[in-house]
Jmol script that loads the backbone (N, CA, C; Angstrom):
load data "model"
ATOM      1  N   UNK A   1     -19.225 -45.085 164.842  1.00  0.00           N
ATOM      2  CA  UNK A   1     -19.091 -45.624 163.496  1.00  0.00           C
ATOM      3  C   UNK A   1     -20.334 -45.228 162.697  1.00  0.00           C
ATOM      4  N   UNK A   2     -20.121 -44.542 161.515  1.00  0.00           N
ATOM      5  CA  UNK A   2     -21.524 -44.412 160.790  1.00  0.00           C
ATOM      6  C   UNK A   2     -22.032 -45.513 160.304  1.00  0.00           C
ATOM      7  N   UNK A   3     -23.208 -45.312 159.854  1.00  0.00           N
ATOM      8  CA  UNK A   3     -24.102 -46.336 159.039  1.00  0.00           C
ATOM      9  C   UNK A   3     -22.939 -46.605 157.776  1.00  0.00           C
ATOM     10  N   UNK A   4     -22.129 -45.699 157.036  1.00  0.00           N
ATOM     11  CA  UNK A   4     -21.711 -45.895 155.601  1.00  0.00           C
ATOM     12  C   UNK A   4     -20.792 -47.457 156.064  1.00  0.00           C
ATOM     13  N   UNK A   5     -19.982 -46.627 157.175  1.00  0.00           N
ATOM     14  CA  UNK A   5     -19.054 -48.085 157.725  1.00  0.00           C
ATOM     15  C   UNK A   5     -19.636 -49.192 157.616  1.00  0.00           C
ATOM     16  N   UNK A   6     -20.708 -48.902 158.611  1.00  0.00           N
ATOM     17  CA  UNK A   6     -21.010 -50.437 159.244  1.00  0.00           C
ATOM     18  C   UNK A   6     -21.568 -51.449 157.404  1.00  0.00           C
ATOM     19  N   UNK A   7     -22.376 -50.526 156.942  1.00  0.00           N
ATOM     20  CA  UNK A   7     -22.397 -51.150 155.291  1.00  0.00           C
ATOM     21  C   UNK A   7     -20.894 -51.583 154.915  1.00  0.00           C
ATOM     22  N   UNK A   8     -19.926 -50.786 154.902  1.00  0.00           N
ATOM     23  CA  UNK A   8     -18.950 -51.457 154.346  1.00  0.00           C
ATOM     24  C   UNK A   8     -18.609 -52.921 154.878  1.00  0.00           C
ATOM     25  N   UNK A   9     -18.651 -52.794 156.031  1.00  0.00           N
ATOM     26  CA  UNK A   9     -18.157 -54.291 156.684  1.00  0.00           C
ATOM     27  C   UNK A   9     -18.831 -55.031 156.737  1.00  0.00           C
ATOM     28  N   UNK A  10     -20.267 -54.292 156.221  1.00  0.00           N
ATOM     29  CA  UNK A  10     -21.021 -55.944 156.430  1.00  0.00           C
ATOM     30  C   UNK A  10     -20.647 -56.124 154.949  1.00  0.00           C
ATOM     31  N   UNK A  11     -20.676 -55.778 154.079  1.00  0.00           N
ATOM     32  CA  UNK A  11     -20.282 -55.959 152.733  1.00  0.00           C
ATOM     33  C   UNK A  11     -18.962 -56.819 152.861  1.00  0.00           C
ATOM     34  N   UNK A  12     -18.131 -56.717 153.431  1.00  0.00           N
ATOM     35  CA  UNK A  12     -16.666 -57.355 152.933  1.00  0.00           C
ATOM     36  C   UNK A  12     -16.888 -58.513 154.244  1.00  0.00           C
ATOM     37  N   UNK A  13     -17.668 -58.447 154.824  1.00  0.00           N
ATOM     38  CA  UNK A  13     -17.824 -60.095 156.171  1.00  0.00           C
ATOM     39  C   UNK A  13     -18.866 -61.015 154.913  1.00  0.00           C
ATOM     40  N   UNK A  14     -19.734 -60.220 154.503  1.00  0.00           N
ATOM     41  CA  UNK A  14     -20.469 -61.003 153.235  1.00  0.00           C
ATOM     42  C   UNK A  14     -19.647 -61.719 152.470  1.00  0.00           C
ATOM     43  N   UNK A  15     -18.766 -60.878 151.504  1.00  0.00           N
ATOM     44  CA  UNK A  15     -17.337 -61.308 150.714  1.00  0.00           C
ATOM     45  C   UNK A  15     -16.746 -62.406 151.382  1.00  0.00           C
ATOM     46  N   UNK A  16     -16.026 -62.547 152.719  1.00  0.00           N
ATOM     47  CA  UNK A  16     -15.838 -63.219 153.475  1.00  0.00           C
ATOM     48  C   UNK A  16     -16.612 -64.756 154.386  1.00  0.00           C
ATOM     49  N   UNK A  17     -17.575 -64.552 153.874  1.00  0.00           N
ATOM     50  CA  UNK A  17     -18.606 -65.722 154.399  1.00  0.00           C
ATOM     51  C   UNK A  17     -18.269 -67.259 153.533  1.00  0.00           C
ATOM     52  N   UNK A  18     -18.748 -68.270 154.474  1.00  0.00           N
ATOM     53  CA  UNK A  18     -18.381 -69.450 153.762  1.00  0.00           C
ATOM     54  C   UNK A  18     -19.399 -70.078 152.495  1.00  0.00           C
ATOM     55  N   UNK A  19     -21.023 -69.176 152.478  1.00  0.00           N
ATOM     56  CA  UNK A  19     -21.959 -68.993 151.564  1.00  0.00           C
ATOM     57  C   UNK A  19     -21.340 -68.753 150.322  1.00  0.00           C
ATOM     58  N   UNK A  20     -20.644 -67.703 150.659  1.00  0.00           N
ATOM     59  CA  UNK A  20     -20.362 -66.366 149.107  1.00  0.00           C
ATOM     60  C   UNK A  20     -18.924 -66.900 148.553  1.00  0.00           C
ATOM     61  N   UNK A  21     -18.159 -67.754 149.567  1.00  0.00           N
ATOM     62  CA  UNK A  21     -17.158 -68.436 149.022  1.00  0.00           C
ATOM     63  C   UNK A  21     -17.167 -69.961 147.996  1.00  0.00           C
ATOM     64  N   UNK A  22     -18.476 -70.463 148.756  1.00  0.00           N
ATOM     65  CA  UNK A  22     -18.845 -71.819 148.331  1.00  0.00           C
ATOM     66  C   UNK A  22     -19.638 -71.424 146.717  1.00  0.00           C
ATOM     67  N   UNK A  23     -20.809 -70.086 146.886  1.00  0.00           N
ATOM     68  CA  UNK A  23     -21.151 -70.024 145.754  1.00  0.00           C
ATOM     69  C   UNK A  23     -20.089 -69.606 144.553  1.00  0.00           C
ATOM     70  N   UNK A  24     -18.977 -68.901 145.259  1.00  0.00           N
ATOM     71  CA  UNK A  24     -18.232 -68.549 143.725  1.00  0.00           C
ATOM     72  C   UNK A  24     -17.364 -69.603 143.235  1.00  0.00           C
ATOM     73  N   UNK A  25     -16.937 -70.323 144.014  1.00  0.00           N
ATOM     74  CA  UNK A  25     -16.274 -72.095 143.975  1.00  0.00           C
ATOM     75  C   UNK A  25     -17.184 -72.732 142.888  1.00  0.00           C
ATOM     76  N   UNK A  26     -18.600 -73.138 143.088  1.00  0.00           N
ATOM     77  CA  UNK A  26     -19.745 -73.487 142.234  1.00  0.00           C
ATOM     78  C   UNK A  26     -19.417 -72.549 141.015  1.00  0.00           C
ATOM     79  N   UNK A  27     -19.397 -71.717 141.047  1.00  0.00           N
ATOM     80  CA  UNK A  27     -19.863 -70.253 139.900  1.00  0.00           C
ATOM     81  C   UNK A  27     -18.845 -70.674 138.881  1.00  0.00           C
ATOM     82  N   UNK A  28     -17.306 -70.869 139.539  1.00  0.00           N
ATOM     83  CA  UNK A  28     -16.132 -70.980 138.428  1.00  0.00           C
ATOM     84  C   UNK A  28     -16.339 -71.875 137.792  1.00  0.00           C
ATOM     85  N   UNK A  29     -16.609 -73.056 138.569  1.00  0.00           N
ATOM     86  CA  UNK A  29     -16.619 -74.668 137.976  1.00  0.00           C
ATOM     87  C   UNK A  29     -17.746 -74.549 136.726  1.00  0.00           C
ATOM     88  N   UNK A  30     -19.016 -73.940 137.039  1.00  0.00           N
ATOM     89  CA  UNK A  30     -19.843 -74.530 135.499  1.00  0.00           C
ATOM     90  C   UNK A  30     -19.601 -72.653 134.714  1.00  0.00           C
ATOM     91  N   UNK A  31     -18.524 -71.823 135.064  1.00  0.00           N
ATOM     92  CA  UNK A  31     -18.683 -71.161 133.917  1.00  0.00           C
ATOM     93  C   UNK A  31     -17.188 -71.657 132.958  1.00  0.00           C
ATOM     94  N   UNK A  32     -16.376 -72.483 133.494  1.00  0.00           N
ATOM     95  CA  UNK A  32     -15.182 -73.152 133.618  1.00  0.00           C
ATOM     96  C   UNK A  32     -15.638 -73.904 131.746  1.00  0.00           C
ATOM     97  N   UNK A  33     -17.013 -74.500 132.043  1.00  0.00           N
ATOM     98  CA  UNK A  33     -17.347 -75.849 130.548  1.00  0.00           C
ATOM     99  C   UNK A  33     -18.724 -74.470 129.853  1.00  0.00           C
ATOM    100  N   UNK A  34     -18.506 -74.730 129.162  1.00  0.00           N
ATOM    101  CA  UNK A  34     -19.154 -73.750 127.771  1.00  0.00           C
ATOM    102  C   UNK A  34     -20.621 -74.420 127.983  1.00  0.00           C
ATOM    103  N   UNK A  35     -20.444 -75.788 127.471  1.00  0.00           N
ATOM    104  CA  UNK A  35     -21.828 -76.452 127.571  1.00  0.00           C
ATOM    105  C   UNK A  35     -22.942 -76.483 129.046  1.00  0.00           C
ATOM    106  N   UNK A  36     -21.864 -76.842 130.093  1.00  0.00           N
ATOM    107  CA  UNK A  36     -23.197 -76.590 131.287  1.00  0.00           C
ATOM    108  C   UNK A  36     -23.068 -74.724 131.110  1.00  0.00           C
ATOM    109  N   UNK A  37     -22.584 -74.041 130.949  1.00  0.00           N
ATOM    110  CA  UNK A  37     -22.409 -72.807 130.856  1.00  0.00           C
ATOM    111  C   UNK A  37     -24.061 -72.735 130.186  1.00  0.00           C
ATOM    112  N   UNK A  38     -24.022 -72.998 129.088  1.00  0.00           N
ATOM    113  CA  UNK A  38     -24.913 -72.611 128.039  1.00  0.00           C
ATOM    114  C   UNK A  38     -26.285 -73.427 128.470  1.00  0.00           C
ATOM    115  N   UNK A  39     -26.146 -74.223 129.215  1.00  0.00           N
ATOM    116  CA  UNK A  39     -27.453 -75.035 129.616  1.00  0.00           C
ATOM    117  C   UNK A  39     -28.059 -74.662 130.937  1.00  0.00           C
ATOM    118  N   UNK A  40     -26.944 -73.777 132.144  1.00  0.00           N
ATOM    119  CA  UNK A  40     -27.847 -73.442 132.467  1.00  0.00           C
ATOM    120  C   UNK A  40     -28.266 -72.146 132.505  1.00  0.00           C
ATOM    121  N   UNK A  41     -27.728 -71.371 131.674  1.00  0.00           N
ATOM    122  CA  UNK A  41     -28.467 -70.068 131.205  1.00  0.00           C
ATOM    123  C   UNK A  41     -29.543 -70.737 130.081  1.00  0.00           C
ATOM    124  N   UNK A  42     -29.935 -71.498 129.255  1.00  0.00           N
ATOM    125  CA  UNK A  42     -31.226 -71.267 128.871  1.00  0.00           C
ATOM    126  C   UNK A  42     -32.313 -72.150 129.856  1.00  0.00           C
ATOM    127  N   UNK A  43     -31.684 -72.765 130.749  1.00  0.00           N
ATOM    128  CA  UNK A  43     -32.587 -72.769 131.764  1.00  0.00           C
ATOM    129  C   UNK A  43     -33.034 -71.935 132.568  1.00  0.00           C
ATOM    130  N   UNK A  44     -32.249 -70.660 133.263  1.00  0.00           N
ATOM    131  CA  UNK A  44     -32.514 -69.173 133.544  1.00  0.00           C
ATOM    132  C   UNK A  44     -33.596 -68.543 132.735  1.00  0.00           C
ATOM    133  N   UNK A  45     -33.334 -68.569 131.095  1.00  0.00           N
ATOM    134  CA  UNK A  45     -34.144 -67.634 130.171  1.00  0.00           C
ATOM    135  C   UNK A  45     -35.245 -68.141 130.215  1.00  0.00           C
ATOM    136  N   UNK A  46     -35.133 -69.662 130.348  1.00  0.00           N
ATOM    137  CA  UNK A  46     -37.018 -70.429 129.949  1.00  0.00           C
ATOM    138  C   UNK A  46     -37.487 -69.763 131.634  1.00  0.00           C
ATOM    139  N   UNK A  47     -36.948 -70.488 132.286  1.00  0.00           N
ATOM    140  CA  UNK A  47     -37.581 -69.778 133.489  1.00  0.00           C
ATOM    141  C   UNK A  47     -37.806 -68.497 133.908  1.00  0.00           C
ATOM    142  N   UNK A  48     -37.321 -67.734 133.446  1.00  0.00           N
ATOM    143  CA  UNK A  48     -37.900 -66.163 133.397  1.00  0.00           C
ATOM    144  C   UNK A  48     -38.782 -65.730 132.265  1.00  0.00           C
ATOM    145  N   UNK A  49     -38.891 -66.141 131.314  1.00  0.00           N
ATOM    146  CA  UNK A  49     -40.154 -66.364 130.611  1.00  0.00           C
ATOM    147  C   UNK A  49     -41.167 -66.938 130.975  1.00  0.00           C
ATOM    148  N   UNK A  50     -41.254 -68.140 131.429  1.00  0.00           N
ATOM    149  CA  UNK A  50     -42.568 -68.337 132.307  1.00  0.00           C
ATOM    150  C   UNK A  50     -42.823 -67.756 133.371  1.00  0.00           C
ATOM    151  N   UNK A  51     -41.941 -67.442 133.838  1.00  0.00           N
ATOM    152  CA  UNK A  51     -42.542 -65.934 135.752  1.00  0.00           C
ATOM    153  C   UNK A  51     -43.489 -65.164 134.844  1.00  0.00           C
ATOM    154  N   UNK A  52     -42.664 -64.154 133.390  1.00  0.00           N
ATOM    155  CA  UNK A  52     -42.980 -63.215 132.977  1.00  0.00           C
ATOM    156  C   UNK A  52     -44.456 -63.290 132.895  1.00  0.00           C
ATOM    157  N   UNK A  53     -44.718 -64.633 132.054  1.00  0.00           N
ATOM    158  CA  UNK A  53     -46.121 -64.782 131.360  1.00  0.00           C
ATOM    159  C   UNK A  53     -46.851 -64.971 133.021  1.00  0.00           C
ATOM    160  N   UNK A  54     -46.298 -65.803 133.732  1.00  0.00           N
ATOM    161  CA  UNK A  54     -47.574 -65.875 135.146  1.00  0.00           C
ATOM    162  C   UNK A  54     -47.370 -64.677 135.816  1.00  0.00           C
ATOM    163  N   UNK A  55     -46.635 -63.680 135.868  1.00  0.00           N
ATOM    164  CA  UNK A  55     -46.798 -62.157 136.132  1.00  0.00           C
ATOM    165  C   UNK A  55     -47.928 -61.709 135.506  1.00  0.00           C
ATOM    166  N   UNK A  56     -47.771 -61.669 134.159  1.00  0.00           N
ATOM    167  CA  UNK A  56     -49.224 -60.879 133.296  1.00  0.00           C
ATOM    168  C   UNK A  56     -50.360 -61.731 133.173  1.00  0.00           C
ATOM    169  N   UNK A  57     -50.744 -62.630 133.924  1.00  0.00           N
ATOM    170  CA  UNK A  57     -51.610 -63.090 134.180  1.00  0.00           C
ATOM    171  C   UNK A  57     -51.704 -64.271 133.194  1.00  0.00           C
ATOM    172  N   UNK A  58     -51.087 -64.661 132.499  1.00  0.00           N
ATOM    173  CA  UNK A  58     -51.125 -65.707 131.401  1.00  0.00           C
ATOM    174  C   UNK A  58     -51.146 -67.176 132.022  1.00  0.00           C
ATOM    175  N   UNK A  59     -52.085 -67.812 131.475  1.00  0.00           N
ATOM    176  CA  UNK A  59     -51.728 -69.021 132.029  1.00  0.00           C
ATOM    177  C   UNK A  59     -50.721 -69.974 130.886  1.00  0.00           C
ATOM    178  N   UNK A  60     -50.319 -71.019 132.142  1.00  0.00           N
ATOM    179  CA  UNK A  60     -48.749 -71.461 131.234  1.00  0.00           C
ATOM    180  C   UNK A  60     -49.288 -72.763 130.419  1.00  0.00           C
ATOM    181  N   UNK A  61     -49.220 -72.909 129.487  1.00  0.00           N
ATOM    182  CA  UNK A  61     -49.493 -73.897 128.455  1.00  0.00           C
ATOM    183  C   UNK A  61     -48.848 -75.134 128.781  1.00  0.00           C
ATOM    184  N   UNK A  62     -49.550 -76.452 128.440  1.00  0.00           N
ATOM    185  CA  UNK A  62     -49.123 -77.457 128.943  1.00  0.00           C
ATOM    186  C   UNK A  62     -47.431 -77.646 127.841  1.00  0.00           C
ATOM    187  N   UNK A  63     -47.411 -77.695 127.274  1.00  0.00           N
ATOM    188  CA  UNK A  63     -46.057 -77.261 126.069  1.00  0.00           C
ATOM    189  C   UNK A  63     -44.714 -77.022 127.262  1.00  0.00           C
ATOM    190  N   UNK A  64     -45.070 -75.316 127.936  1.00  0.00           N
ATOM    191  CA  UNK A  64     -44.738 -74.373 128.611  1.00  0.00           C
ATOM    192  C   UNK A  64     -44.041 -75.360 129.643  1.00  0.00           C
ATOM    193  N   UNK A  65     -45.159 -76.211 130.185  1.00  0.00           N
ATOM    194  CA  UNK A  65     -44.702 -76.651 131.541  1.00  0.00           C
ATOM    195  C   UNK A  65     -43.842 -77.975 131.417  1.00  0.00           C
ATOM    196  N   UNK A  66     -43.867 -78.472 130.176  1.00  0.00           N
ATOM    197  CA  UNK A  66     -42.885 -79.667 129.824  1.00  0.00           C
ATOM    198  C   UNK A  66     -41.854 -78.814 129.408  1.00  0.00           C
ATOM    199  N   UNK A  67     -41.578 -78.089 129.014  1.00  0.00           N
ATOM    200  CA  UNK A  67     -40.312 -78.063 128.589  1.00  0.00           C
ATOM    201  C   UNK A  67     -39.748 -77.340 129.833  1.00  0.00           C
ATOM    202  N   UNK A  68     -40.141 -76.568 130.619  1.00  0.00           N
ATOM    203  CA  UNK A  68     -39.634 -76.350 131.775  1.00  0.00           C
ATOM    204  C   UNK A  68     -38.945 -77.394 132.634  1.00  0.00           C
ATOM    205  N   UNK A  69     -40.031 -78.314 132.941  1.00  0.00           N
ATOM    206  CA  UNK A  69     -39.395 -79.861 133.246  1.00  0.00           C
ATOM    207  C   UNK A  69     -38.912 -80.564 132.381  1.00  0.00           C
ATOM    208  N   UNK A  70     -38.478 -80.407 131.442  1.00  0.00           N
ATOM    209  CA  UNK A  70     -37.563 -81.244 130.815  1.00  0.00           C
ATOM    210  C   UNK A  70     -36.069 -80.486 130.770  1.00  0.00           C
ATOM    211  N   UNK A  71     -36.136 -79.236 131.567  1.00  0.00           N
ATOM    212  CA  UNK A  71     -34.703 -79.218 131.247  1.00  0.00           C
ATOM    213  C   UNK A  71     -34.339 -78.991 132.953  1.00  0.00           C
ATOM    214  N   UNK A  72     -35.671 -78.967 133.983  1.00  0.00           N
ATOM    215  CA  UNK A  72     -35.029 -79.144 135.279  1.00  0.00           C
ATOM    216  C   UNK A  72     -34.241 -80.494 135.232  1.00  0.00           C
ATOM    217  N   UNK A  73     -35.150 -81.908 134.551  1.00  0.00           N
ATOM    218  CA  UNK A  73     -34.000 -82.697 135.011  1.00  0.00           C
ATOM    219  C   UNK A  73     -32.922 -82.610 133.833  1.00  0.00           C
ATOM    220  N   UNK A  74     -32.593 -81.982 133.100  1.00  0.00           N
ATOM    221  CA  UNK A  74     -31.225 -81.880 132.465  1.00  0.00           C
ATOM    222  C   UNK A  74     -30.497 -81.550 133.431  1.00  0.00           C
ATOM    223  N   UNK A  75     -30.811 -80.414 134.104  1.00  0.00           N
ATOM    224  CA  UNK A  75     -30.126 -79.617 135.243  1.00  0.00           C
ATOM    225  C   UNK A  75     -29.796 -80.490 136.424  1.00  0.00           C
ATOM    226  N   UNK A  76     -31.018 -81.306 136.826  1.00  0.00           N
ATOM    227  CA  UNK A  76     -30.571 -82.603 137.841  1.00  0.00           C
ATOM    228  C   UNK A  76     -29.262 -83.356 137.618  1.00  0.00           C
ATOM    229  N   UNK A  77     -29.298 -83.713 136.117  1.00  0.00           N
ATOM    230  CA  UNK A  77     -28.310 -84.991 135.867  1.00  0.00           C
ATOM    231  C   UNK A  77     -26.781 -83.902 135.709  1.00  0.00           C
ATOM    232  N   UNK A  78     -27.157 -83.079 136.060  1.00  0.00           N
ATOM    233  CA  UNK A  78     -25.815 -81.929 135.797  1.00  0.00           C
ATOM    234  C   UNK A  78     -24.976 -81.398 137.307  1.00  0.00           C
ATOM    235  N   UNK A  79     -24.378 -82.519 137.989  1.00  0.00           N
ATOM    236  CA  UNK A  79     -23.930 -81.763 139.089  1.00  0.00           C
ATOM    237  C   UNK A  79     -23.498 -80.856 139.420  1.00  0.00           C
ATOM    238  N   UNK A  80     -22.228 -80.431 138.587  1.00  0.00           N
ATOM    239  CA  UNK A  80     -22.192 -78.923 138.722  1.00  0.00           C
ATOM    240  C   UNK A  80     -22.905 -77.850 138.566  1.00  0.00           C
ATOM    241  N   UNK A  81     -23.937 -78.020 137.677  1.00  0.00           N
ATOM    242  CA  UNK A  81     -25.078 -77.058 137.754  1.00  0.00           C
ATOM    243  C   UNK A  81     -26.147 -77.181 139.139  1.00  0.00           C
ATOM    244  N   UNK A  82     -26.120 -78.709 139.665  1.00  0.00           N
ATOM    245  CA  UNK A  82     -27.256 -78.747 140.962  1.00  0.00           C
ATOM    246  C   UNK A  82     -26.658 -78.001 141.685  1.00  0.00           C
ATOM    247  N   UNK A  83     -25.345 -78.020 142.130  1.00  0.00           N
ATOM    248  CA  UNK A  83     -24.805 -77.759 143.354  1.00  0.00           C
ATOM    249  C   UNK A  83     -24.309 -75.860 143.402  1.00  0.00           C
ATOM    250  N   UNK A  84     -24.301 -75.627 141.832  1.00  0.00           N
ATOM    251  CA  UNK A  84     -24.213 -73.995 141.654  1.00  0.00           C
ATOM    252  C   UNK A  84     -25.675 -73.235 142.279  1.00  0.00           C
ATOM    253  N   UNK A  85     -26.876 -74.157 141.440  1.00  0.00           N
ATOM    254  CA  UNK A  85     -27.936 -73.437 142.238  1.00  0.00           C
ATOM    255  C   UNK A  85     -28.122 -73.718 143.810  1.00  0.00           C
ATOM    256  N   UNK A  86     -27.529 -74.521 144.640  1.00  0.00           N
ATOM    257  CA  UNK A  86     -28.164 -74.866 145.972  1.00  0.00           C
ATOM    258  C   UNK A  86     -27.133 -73.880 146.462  1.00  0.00           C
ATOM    259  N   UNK A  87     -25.828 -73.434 146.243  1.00  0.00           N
ATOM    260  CA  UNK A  87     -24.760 -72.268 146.730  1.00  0.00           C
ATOM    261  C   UNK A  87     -25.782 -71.193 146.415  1.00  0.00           C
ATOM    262  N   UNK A  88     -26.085 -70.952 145.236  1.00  0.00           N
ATOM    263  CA  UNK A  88     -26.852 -69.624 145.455  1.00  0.00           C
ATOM    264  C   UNK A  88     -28.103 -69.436 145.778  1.00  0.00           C
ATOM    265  N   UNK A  89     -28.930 -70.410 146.331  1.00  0.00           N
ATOM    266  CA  UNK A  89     -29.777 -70.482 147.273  1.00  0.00           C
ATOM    267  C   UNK A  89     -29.308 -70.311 148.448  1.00  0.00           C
ATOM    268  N   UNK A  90     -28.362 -70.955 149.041  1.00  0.00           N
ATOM    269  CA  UNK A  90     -28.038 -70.664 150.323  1.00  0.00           C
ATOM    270  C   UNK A  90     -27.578 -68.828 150.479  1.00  0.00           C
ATOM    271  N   UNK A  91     -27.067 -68.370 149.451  1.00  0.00           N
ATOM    272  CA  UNK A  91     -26.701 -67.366 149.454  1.00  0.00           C
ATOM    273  C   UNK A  91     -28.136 -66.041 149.572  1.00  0.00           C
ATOM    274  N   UNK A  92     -28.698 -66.265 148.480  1.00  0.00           N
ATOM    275  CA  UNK A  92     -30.112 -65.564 148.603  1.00  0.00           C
ATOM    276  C   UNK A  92     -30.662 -65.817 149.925  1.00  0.00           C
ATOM    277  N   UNK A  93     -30.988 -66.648 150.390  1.00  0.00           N
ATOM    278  CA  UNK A  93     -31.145 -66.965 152.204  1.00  0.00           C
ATOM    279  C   UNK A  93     -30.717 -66.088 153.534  1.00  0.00           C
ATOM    280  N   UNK A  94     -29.286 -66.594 153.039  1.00  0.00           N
ATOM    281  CA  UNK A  94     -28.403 -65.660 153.767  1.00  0.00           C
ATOM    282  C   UNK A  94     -28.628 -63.852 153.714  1.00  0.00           C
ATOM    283  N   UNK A  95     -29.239 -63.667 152.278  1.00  0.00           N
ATOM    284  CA  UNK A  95     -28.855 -61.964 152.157  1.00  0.00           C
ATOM    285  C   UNK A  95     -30.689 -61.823 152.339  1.00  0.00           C
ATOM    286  N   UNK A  96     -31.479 -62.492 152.540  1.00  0.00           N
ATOM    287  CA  UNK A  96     -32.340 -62.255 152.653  1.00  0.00           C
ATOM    288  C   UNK A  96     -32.510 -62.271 154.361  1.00  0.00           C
ATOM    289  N   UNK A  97     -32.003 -62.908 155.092  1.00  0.00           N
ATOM    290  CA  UNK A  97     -32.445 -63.230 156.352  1.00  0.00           C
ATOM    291  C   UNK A  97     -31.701 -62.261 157.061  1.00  0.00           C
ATOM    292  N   UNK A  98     -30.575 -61.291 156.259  1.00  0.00           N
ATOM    293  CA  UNK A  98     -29.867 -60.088 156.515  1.00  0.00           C
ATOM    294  C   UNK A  98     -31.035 -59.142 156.498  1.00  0.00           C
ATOM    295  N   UNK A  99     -31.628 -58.666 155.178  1.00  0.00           N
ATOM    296  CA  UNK A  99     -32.456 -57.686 155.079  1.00  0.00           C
ATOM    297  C   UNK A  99     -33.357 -57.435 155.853  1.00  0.00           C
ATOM    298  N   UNK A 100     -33.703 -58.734 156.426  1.00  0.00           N
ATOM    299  CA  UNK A 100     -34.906 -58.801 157.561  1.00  0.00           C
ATOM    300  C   UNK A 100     -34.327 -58.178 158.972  1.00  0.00           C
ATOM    301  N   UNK A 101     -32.718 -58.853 159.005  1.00  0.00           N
ATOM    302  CA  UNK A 101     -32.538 -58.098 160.408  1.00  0.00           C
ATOM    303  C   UNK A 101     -32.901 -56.602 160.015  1.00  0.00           C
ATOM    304  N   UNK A 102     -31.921 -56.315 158.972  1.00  0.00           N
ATOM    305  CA  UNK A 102     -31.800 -54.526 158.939  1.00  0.00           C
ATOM    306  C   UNK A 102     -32.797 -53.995 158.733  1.00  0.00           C
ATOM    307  N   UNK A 103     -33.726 -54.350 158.250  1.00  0.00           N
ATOM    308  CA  UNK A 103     -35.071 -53.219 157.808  1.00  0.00           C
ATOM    309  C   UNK A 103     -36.088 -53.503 158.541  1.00  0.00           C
ATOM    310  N   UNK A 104     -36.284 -55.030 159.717  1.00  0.00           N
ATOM    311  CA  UNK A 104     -37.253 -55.610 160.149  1.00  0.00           C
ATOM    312  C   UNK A 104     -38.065 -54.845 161.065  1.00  0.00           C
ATOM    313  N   UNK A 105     -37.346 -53.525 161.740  1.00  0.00           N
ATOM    314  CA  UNK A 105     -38.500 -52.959 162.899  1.00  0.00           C
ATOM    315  C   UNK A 105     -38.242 -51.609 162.185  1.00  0.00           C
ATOM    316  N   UNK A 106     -37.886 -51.192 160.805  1.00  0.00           N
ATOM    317  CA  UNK A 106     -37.924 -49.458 160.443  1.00  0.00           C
ATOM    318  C   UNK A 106     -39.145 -49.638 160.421  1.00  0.00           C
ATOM    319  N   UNK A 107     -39.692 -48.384 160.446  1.00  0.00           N
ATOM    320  CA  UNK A 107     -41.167 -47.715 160.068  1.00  0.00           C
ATOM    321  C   UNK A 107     -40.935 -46.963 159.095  1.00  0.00           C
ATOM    322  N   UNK A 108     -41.204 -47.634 157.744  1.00  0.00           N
ATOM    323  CA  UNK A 108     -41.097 -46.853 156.610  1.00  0.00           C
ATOM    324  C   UNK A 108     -42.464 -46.508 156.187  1.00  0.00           C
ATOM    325  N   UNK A 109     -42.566 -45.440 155.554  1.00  0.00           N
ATOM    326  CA  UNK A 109     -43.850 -44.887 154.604  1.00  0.00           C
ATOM    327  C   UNK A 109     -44.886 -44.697 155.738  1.00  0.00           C
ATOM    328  N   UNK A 110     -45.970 -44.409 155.027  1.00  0.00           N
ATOM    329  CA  UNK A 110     -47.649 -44.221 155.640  1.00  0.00           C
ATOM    330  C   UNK A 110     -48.478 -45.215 155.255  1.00  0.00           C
ATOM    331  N   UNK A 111     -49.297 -45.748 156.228  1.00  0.00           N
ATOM    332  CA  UNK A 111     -50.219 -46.467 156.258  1.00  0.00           C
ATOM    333  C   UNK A 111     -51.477 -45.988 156.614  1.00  0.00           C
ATOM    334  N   UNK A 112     -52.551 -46.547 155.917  1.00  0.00           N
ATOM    335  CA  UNK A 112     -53.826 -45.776 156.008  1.00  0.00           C
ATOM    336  C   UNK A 112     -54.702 -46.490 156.977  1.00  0.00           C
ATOM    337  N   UNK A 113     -55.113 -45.523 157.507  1.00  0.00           N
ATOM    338  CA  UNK A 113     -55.906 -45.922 159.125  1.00  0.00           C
ATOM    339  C   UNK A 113     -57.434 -46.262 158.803  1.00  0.00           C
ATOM    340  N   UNK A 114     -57.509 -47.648 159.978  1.00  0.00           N
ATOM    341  CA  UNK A 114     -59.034 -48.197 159.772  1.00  0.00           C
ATOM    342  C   UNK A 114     -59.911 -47.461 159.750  1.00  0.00           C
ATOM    343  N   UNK A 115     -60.846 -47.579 158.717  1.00  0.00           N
ATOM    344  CA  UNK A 115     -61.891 -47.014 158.419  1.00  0.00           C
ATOM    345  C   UNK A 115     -63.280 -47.590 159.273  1.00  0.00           C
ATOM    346  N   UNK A 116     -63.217 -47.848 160.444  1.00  0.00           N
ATOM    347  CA  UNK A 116     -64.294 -48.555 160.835  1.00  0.00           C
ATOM    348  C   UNK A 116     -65.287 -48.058 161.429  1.00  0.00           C
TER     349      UNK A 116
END
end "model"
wireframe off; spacefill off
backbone 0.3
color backbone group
């Protein structure tokens, strides 16, 4: 079996998993209402605006960090939105603890030898 295969099937056992089923179950339900729809994408946008700024070294303004928390607990009191992000946590988990099998013992690239 080549490598292309074995990608395919792990791809469609992924599709098939009770993770990737539970997250798209979650996924329909809050894209289903407009409003959690819309609440928790600008909870997405605020939160990728603040990574951005603590990426470039910015520190986050006290402003910054309330309104961040003020719309995590919007998101709290929002079950269908809690339970969309904990599906796709479990899911990121899952495809992460994959990547580790598959790439965990390659020897990729060059590494530069002690200088001692």
């Amino acid at each position: 079996m080549s490598v292309y295969d074995l990608a395919n099937n792990l791809a469609k056992e992924l599709k098939e998993s009770d993770e990737y089923k539970k997250y798209l179950e979650k996924r329909k339900k809050v894209l289903s209402n407009k409003k959690t729809k819309e609440m928790l994408l600008d909870f997405q946008q605020e939160q990728m605006k603040l990574q951005a700024k603590k990426m470039s070294g910015e520190d986050l303004s006290e402003e910054d960090t309330e309104k961040l928390e003020e719309l995590r607990e919007l998101i709290d009191l929002n079950s269908d939105i809690k339970q969309y992000l904990q599906a796709e946590y479990r899911v990121n988990i899952l495809l992460n603890d994959i990547q580790k099998i598959v790439f965990g013992d390659l020897e990729l690239g060059i590494e530069e030898e002690n200088k001692d």
